[in-house]
Rosetta silent file (secondary structure, phi, psi, omega in degrees, C-alpha in Angstrom):
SEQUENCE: XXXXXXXXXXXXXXXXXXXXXXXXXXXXXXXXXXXXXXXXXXXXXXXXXXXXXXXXXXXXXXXXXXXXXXXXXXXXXXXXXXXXXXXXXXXXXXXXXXXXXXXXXXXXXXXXXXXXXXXXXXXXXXXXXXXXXXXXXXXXXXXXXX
SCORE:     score description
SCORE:     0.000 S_00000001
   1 L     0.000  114.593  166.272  -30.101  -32.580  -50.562 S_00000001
   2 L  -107.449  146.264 -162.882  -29.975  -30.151  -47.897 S_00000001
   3 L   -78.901  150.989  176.020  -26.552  -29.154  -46.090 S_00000001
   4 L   -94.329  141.717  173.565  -26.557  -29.393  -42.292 S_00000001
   5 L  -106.453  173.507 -157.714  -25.721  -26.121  -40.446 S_00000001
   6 L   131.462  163.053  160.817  -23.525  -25.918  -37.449 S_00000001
   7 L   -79.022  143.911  166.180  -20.105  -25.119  -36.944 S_00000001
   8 L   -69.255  161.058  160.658  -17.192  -27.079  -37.872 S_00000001
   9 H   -35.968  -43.120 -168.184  -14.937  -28.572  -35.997 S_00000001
  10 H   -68.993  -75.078  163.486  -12.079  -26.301  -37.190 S_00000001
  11 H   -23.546  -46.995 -177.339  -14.369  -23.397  -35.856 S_00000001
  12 H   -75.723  -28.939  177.970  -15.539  -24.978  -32.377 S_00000001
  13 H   -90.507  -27.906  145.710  -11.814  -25.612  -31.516 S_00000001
  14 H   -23.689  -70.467  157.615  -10.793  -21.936  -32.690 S_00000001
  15 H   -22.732  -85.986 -145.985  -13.962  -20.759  -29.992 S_00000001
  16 H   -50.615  -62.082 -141.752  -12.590  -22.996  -27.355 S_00000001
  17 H   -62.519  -59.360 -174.152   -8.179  -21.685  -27.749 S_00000001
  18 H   -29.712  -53.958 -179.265  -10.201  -18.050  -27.880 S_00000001
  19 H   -65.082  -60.559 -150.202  -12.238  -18.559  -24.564 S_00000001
  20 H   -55.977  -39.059  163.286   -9.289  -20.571  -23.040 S_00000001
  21 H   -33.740  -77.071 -146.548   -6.865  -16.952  -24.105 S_00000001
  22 H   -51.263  -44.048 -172.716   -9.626  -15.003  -22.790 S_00000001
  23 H   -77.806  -16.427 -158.930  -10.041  -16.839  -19.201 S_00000001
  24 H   -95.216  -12.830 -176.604   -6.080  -17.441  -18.465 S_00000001
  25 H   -87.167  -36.549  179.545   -5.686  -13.076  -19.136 S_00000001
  26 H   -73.458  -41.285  161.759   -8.767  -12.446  -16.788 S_00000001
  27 H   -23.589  -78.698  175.633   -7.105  -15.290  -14.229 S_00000001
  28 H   -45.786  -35.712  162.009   -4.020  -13.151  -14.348 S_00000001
  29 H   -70.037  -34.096 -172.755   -5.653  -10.155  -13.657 S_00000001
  30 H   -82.844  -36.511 -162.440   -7.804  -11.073  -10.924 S_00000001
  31 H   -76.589  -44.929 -171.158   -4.545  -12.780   -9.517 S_00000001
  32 H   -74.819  -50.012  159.362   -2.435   -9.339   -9.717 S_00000001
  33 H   -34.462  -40.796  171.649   -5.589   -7.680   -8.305 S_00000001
  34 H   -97.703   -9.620  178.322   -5.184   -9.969   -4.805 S_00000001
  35 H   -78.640  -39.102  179.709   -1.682   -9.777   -5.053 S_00000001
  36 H   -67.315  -68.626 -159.384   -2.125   -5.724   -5.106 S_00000001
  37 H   -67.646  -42.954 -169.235   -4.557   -5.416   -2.412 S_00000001
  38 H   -36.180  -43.316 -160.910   -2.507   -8.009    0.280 S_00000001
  39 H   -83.387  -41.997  155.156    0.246   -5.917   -0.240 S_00000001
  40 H   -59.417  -40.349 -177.914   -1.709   -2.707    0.429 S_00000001
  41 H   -67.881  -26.777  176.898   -3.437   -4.172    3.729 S_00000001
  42 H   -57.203  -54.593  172.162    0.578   -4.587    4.921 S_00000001
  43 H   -20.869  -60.997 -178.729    1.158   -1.542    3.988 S_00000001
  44 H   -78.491  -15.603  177.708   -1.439   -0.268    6.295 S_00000001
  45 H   -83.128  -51.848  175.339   -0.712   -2.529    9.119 S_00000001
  46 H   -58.806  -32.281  153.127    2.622   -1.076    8.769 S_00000001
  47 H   -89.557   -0.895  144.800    1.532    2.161    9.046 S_00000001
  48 H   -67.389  -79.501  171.877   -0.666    1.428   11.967 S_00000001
  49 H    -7.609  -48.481 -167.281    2.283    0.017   13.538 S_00000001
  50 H   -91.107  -63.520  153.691    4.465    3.121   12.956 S_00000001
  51 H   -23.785  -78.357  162.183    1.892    5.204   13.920 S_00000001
  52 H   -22.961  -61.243  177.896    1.476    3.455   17.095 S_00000001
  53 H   -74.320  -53.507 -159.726    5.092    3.218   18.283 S_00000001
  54 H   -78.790  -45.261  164.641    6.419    7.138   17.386 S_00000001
  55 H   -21.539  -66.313 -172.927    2.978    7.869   19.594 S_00000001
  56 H   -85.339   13.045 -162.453    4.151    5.950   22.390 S_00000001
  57 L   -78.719  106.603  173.099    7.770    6.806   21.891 S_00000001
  58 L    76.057   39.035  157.723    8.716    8.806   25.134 S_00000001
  59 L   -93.967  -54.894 -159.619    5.429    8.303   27.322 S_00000001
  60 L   -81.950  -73.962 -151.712    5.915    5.334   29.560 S_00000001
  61 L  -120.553 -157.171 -164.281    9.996    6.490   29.738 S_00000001
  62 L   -84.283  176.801 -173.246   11.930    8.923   28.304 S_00000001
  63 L  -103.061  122.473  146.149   13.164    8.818   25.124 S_00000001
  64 L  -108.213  129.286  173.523   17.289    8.185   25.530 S_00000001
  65 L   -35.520  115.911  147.977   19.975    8.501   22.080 S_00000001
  66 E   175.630 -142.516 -165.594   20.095    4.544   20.588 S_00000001
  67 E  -135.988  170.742  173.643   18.685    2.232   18.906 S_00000001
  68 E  -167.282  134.441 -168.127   15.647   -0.360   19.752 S_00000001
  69 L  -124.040 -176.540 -162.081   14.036   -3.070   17.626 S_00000001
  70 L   161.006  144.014 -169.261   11.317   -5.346   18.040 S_00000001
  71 L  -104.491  172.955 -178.147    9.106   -7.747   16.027 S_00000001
  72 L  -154.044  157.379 -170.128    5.304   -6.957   16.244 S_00000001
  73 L    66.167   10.358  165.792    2.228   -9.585   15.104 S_00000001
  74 L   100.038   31.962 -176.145    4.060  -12.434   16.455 S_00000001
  75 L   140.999  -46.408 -161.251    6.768  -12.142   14.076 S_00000001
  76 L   -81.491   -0.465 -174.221    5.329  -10.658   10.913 S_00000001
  77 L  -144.331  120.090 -174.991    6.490   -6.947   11.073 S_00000001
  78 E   -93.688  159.203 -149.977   10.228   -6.080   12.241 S_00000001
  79 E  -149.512  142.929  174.935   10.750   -2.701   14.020 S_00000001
  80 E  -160.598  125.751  152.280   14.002   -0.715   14.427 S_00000001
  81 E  -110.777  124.848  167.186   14.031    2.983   16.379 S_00000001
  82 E  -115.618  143.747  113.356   17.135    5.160   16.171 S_00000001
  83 E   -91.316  147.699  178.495   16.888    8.246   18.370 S_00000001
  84 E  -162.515  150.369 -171.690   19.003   10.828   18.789 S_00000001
  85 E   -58.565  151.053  178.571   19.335   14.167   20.178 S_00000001
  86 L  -109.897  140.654  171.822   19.766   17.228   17.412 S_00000001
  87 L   -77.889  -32.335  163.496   22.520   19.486   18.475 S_00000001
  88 L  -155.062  100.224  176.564   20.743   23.239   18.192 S_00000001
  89 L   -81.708    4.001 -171.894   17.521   22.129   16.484 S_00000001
  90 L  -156.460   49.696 -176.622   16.581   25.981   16.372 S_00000001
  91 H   -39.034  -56.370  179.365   20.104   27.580   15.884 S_00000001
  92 H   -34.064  -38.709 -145.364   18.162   31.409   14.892 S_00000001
  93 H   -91.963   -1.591 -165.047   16.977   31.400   18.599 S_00000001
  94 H  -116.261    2.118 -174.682   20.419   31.450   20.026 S_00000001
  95 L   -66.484  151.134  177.209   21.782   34.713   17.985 S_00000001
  96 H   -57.377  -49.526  166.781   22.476   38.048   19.694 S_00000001
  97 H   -70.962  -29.913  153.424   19.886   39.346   18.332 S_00000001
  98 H   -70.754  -25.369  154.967   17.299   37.214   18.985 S_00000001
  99 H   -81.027  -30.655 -172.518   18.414   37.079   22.387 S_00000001
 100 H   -79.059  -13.262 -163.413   18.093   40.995   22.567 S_00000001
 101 L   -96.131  -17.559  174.209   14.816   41.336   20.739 S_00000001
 102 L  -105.359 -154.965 -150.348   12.306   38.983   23.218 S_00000001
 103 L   -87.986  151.772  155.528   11.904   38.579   26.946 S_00000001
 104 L   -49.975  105.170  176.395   14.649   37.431   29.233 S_00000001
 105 L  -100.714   25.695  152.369   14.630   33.852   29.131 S_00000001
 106 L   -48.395  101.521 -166.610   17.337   33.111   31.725 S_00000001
 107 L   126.895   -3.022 -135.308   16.989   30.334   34.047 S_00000001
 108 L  -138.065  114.610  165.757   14.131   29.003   31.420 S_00000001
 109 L   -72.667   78.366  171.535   15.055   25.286   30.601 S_00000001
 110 L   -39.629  106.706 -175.029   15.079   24.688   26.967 S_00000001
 111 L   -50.014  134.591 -174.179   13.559   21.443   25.703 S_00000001
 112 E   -86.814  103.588  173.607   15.914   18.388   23.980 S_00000001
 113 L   -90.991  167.278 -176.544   14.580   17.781   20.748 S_00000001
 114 E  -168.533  131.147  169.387   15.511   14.583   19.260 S_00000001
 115 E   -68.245  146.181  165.952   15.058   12.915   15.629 S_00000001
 116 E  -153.013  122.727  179.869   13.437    9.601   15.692 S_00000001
 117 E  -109.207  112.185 -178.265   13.718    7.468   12.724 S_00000001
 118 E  -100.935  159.489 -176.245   11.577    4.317   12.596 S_00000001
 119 E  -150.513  124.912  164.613   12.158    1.776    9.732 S_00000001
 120 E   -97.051   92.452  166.805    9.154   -1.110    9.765 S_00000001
 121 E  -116.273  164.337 -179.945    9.916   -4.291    7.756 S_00000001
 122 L  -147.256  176.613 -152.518    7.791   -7.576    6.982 S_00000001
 123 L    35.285 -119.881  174.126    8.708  -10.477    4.557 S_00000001
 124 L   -93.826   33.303 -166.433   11.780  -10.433    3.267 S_00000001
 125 L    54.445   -6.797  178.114   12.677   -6.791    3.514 S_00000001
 126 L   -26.306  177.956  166.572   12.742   -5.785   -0.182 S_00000001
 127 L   -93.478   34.931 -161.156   12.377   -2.506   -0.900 S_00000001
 128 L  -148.131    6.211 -158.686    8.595   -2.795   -1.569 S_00000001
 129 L  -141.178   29.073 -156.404    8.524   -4.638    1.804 S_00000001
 130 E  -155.562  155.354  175.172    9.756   -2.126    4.188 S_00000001
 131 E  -150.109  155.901 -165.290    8.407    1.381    5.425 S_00000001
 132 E  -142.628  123.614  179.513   10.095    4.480    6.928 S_00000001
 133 E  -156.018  142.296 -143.493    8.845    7.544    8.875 S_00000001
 134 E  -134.589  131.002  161.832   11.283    9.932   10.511 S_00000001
 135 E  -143.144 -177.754 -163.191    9.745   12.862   13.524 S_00000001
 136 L  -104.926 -177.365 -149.824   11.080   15.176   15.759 S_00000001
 137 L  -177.037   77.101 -174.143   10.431   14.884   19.609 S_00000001
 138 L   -77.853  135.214  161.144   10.601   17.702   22.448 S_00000001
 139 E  -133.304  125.487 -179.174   11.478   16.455   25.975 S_00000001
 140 L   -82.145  136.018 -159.902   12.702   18.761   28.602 S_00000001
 141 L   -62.612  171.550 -159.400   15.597   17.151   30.463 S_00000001
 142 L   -92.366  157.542 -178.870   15.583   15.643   33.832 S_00000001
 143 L   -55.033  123.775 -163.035   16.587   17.797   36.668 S_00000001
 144 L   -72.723  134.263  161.070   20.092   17.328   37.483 S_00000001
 145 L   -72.523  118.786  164.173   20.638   15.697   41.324 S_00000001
 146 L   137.363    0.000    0.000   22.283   17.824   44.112 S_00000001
């Protein structure tokens, strides 16, 4: 009498739990993997975004001390600008000596620098959900009237 070869039962369903292991860890991976890049492409729309705005920040008008928000993408990216004026953003330059050692600069309007802090959020704001970029800003003030 010869025995039939093959796998057993006990064996084929061992295989199967093995495979079944194998596919639900690669699932999860591939799943964290699209979860990773979405979350990078925000990322980058939010730093388009950010980009974008401290560029146009004090072209069309002037940059004035507050605050200004805005949604952007219909909705999907929240926007907040604080500016604000620095009180002597280059305090060395105003010293006795520093006035004695260059050219007369009297009469010579000295440019208003101002911090500008943007904060970018989308979803729920987490802290994984939100982006921040902070630059400086020369404007020379407007000519007084009279």
């Amino acid at each position: 009498m010869r025995q039939a070869r093959g796998f057993t039962l006990l064996e084929v369903l061992v295989a199967f739990a093995l495979l079944a292991g194998a596919a639900v860890l690669l699932l999860g991976l591939i799943a964290n993997g699209l979860r990773a890049t979405a979350r990078a492409e925000r990322v980058n729309e939010a730093t388009a975004h950010a980009r974008n705005l401290l560029d146009n920040a004090g072209r069309i008008e002037r940059l004035r001390p507050g605050v200004q928000s805005g949604e952007l993408d219909g909705g999907r990216f929240r926007w907040t600008l604080q500016v604000r004026p620095l009180a002597e953003p280059w305090p060395e330059l105003g010293t006795p000596a520093a006035r004695d050692e260059g050219p007369d600069l009297t009469g010579i309007v000295e440019p208003v620098v101002h911090a500008l802090e943007l904060r970018i959020e989308w979803g729920r704001g987490a802290a994984d959900e939100r982006l921040q970029a902070r630059t400086l800003r020369a404007a020379f003030p407007l000519p007084e009237a009279g």
